[in-house]
N, C-alpha and C positions, 0 to 999 in steps of 0.2 A: 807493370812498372818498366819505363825504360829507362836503358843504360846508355848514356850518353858518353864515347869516350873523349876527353879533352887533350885535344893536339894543339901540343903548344911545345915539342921536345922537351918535355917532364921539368921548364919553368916552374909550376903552379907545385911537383915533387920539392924541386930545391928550394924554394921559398918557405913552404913548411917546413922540412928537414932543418932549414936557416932558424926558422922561427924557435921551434923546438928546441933543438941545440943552447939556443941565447935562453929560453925557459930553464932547460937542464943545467946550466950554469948560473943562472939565479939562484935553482935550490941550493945546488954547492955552497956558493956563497952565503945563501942564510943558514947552512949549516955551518960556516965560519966559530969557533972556538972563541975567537980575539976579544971582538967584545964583551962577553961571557967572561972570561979571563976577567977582565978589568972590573966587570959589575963584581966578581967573588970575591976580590980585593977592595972595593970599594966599600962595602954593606957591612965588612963585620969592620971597618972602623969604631970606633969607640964613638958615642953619637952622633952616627953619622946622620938619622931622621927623626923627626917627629912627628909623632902618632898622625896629622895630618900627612904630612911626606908619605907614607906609611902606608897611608888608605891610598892614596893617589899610585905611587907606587904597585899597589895590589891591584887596581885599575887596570894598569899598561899592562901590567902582568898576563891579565884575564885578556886583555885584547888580543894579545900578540900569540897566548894559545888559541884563542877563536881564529887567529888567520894560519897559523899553522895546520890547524884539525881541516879548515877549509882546502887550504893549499894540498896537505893530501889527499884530500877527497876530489879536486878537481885533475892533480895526475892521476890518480886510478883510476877516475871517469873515462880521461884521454887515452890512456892503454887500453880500456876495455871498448871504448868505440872504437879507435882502431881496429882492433882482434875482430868485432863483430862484422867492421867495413870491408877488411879482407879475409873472411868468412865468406861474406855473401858473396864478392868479387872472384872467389876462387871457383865457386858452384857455376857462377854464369857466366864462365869463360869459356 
């Protein structure tokens, strides 16, 4: 296999580092509190839904853990190609 090194003064570095960074501040952001706040407030209104609400509600519910459980599994994905990219990279230097 060959190692092709990309001269371009480490552009193709900052553009990832860039990319990432705006990824890492996504997740912050959907770890935001705020709206969560509002929804605990919201729900134990006094009827606040009905039993259709209710199901639909449990819906969005289930999506939004299906994209959280994904969202973590695709940053540990990316740290661990990382780790393994410069693994390899550190042998064949």
């Amino acid at each position: 296999m060959s190692h092709t090194h990309i001269d371009d003064d480490g552009k193709h570095v900052a553009e990832i580092e860039s990319r990432l960074r705006a990824l890492a501040a996504g997740y912050g952001e959907a770890g935001s509190s705020d709206d969560f706040d509002e929804l605990f407030v919201v729900i134990h209104r006094p009827g606040w839904t009905t039993p259709q609400e209710l199901e639909f509600m449990g819906i969005l519910i289930e999506a939004a853990e299906r994209s959280v459980a994904e969202a973590l599994a695709i940053r540990a994905a990316l740290v661990q190609t990382a780790r393994t990219i410069g693994a390899a990279s550190a042998v064949s230097v």
